[in-house]
C-alpha positions as CSV (number, residue, x, y, z in Angstrom):
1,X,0.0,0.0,0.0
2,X,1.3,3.3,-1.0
3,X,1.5,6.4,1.0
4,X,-0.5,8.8,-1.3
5,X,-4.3,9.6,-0.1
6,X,-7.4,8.1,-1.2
7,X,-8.0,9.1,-4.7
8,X,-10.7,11.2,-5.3
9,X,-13.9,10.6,-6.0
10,X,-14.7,11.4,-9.7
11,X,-18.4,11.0,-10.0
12,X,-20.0,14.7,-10.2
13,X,-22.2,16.3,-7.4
14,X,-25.5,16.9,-8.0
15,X,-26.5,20.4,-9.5
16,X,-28.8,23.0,-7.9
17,X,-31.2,22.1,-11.0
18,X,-31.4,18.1,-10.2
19,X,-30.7,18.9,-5.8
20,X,-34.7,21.0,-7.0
21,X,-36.0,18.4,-9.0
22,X,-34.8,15.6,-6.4
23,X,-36.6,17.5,-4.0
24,X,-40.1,17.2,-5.7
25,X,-40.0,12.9,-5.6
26,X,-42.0,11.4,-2.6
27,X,-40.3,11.1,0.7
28,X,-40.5,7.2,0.1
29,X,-39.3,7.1,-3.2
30,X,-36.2,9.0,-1.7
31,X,-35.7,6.1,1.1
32,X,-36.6,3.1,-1.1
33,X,-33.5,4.3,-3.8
34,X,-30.1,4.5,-4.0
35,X,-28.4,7.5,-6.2
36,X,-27.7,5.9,-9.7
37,X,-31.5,5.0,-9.4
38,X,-32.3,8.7,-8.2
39,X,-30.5,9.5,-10.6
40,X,-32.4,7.8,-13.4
41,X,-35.3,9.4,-12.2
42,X,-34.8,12.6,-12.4
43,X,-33.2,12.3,-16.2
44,X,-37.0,12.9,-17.1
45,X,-36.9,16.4,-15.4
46,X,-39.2,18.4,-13.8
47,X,-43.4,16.6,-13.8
48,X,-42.4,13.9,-15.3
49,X,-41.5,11.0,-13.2
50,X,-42.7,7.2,-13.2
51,X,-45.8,6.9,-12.0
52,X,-44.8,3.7,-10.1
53,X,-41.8,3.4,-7.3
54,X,-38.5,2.2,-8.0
55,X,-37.7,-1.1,-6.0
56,X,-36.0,-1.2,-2.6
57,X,-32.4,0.0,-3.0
58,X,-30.0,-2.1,-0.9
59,X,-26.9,-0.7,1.4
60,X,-24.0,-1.7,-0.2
61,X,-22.8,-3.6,3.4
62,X,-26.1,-5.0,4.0
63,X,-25.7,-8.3,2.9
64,X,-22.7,-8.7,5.7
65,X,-24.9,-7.4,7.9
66,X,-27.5,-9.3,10.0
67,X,-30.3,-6.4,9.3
68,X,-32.8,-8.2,11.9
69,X,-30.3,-7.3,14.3
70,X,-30.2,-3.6,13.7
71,X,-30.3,-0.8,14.8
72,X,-27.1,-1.3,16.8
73,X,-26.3,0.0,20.2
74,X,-23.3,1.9,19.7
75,X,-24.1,6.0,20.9
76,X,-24.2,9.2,18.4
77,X,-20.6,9.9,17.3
78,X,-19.2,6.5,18.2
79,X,-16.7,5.2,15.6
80,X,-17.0,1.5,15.8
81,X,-19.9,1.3,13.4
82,X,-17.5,3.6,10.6
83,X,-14.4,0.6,11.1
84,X,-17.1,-1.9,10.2
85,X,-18.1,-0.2,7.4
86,X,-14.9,0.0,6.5
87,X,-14.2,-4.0,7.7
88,X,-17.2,-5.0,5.0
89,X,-15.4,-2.8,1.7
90,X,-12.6,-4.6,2.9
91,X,-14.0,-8.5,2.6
92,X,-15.3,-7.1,-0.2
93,X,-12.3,-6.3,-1.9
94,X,-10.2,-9.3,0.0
95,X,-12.9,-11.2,-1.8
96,X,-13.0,-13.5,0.7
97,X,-16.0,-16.2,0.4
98,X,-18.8,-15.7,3.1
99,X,-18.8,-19.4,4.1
100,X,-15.2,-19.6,4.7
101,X,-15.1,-16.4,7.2
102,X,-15.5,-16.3,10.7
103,X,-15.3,-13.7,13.0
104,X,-14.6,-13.1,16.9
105,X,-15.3,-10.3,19.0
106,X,-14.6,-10.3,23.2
107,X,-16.6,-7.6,25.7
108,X,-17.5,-4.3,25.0
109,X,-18.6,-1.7,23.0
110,X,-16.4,-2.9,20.0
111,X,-17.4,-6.7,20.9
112,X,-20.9,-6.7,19.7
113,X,-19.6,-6.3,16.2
114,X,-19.5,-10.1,15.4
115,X,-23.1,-10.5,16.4
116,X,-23.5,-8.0,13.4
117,X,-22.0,-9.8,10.6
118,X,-23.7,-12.4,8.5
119,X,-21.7,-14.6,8.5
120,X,-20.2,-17.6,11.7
121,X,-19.2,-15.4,14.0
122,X,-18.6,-15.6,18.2
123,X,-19.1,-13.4,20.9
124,X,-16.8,-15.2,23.3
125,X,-16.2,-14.7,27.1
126,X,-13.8,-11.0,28.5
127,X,-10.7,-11.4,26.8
128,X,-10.9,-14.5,25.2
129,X,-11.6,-13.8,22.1
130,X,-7.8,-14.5,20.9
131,X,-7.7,-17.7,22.3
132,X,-11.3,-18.8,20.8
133,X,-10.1,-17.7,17.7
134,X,-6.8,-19.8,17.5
135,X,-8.6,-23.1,18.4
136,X,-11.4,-22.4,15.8
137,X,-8.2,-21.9,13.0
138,X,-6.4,-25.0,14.1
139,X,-9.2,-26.8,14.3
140,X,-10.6,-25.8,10.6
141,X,-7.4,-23.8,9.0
142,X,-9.4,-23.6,5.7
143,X,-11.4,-20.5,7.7
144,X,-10.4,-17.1,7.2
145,X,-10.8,-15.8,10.9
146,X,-10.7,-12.2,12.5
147,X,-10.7,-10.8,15.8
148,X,-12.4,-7.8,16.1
149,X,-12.8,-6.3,19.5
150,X,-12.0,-3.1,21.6
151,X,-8.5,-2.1,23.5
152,X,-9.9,-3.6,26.8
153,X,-11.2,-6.2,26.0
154,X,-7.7,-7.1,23.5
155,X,-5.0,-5.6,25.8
156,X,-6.4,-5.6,29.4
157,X,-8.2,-9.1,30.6
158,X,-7.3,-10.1,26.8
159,X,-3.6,-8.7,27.0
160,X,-1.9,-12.4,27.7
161,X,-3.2,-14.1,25.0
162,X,-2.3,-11.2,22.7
163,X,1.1,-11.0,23.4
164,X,1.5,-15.2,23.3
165,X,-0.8,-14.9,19.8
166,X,1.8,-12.6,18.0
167,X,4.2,-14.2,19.1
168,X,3.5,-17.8,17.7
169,X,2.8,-15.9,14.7
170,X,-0.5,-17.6,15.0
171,X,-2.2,-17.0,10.9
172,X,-5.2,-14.5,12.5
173,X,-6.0,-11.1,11.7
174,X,-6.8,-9.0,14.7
175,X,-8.7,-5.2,14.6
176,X,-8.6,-3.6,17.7
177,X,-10.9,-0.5,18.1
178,X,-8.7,1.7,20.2
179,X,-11.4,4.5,22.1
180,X,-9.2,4.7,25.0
181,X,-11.7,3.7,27.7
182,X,-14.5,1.1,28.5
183,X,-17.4,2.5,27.0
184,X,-20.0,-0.1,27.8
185,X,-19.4,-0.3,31.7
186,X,-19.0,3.8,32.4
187,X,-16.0,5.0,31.1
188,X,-13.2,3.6,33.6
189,X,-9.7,3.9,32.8
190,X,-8.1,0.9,30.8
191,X,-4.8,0.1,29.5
192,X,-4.8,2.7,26.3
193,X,-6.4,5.4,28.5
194,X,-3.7,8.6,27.9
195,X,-2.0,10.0,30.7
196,X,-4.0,13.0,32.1
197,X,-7.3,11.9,31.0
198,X,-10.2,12.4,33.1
199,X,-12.3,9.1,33.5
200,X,-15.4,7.7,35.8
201,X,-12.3,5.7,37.7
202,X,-9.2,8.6,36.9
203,X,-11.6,11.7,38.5
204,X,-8.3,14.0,39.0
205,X,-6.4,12.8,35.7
206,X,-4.8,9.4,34.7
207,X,-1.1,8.6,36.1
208,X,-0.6,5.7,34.3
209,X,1.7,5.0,31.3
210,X,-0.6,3.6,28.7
211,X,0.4,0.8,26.1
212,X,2.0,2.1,22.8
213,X,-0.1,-0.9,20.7
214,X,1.9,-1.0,17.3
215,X,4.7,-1.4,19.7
216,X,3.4,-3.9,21.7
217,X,2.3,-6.4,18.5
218,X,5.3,-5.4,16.8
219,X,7.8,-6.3,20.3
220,X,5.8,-9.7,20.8
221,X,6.3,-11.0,17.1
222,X,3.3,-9.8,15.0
223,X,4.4,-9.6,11.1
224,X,1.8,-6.9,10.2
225,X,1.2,-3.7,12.4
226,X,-0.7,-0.7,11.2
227,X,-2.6,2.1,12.9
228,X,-5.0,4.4,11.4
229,X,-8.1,6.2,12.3
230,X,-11.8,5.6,11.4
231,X,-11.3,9.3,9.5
232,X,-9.2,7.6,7.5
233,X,-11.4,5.2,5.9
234,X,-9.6,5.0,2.0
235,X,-5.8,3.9,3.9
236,X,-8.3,1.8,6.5
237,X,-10.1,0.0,3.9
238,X,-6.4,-0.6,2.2
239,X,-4.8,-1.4,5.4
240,X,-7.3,-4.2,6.3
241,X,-7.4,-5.7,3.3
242,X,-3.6,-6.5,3.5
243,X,-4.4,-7.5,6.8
244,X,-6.9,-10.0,5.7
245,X,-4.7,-11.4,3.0
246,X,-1.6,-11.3,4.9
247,X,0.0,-14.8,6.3
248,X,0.6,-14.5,9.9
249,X,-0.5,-12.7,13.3
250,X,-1.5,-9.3,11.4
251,X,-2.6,-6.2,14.1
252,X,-4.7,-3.5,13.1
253,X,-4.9,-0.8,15.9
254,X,-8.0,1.8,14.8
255,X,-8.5,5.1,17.0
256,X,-11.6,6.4,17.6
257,X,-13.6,8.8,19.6
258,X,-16.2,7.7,22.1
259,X,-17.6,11.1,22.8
260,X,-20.2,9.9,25.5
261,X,-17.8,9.2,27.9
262,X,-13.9,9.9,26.9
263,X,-14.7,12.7,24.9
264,X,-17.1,14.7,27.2
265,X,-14.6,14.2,30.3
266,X,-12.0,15.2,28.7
267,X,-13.8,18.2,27.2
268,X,-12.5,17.3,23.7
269,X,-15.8,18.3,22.2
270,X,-18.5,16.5,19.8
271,X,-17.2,13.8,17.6
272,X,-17.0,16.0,15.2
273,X,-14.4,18.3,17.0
274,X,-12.5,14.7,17.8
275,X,-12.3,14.1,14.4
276,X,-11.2,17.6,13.4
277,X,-8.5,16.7,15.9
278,X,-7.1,13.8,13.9
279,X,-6.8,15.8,10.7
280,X,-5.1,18.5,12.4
281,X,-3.0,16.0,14.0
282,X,-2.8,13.3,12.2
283,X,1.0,11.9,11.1
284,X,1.4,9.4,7.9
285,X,5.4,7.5,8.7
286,X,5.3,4.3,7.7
287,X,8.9,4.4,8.9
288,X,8.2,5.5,12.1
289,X,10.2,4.4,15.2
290,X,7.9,1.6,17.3
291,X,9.0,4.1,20.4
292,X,7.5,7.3,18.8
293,X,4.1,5.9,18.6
294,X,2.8,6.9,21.7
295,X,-1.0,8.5,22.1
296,X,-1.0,11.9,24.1
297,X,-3.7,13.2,25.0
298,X,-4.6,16.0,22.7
299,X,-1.1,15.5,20.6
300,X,0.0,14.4,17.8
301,X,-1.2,10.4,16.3
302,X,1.2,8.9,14.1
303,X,-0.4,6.5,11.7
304,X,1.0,4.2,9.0
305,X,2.1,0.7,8.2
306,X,4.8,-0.4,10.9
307,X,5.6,-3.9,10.1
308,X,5.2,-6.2,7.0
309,X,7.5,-9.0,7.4
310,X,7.1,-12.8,6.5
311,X,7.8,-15.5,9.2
312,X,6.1,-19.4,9.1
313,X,3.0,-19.3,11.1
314,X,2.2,-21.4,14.0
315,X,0.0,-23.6,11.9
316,X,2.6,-24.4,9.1
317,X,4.9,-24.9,11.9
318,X,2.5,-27.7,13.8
319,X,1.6,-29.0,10.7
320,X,5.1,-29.1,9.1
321,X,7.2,-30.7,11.6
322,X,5.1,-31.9,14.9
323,X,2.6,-33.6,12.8
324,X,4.8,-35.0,10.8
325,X,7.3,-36.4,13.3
326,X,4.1,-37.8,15.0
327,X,3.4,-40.0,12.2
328,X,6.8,-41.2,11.1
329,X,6.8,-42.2,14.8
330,X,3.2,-44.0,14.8
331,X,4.7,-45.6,11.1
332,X,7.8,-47.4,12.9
333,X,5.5,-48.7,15.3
């Protein structure tokens, strides 16, 4: 993946004339279609639209999604429902096969995404979703499976099996939504929450180092680190689906705002504001020292692709030499 920006998008915006003549089509009509078929009906100009509706237009991530499910619980402004958006362009584009995809999540906020996807996915126990998921690939390594779970849930209860996961080079891709607090119990501190940051538990400010994440994967033995941020969607959607098609333990860390809790403690404004804050602030180094990567609150976020090595994963390993030496020992038997 380069380091240019997402290309531009090079389909014209609509004119005042056909913003006026949209404007005229029933309120359903507007719901039920998507734009090429808007569009379409508006070519006819002014008085002279179909007399009957065009069919139900479909979101382009709905078929990953389970709609019956919706809508989802994440508040106003949260960024978890933009990375999955960004999560389904990316299968898309990975074209990986529905039936061949599973996907984890732990507890939390970010956790409830794999009771969102259509497809076999777990919501597994506090911080066990890395270990679920590495049983689940040994046990069928034709399935493509992701982790996809928050920064407490990963790096707190979860932060054992993380470091042990990357370091086996176990063949999983992980995306962890990095909101620098637990959103679904209150807002305490956790183990990404920025030093100085005002939380339900951290009243006076935070003293704590937090973890630097890219260097934490990259220091246990992941061979794919990135960090971006859910602004970021065109380098996200790129980033995850190298992620997905890369061979090895490959660590995705995604900052967002959560401006229920974090954000309105910390008086960083609406999500909006937050997100102002990462174009302002934002950093692309792909070279990056690991070291540098640290999250201040209210400073500067480096972004980028960290790591993007190749190293035999855990299963070729099991299956290249322990298997093997088990049967030429049951043979001589």
């Amino acid at each position: 993946m380069g380091r240019d920006y997402e290309e531009p998008l090079d389909e014209g915006h609509w004119g005042a004339e056909t913003v006026e003549n949209a404007l005229r089509l029933p309120p359903e009509w507007v719901s039920a279609a998507g734009i090429d078929d808007l569009e379409e009906l508006l070519e006819p100009g002014p008085g002279e639209f179909p007399q009957e509706a065009p069919p139900p237009w479909e979101h382009p991530v709905e078929p990953w999604l389970r709609r019956e499910r919706l809508p989802h619980i994440w508040c106003p402004g949260c960024g978890i429902g933009i990375a999955v958006g960004a999560f389904v362009r990316a299968l898309e584009e990975a074209e990986l096969d529905p039936d061949r995809l599973a996907v984890v999540s732990g507890i939390g906020c970010t956790g409830r995404v794999a009771g969102y996807m259509r497809c076999d996915s777990f919501h597994t126990t506090h911080g066990r979703a890395l270990p679920f998921a590495l049983g689940l690939h040994l046990g069928n390594p034709a399935l493509k499976v992701v982790v996809f779970s928050g920064d407490g849930d990963l790096v707190a209860i979860g932060g054992n099996h993380l470091i042990h996961a990357a370091r086996r080079n176990a063949d999983l891709t992980v995306f962890c939504v990095n909101n620098f607090t637990y959103g679904m119990t209150g807002g305490q501190a956790g183990p990404t929450t920025q030093e100085g940051a005002r939380t339900s538990t951290t009243p006076y400010g935070g003293v704590e180092r937090p973890f630097n994440l890219p260097a934490l994967a990259a220091a246990a033995g992941a061979t794919y680190v990135a960090r971006w941020t859910v602004l970021d969607l065109g380098r996200l959607r790129r980033s995850m689906v190298e992620a997905l098609r890369h061979s090895g333990f490959s660590f995705v860390e995604i900052v967002s705002p959560c401006p229920v809790y974090y954000g309105r403690k910390n008086r960083l404004g609406e999500a909006v504001d937050e997100l102002r804050h990462y174009q302002e602030n934002m950093v692309v180094d792909n070279l990056a020292s690991l070291t540098a990567l640290d999250l201040a609150l209210g400073g500067q976020i480096i972004v980028g692709k960290f790591v993007d090595i190749e190293r035999p994963t855990y299963e070729e390993l099991l299956h290249g030499r322990l298997v093997e030496r088990a049967s030429e020992r049951l043979a001589r038997r």
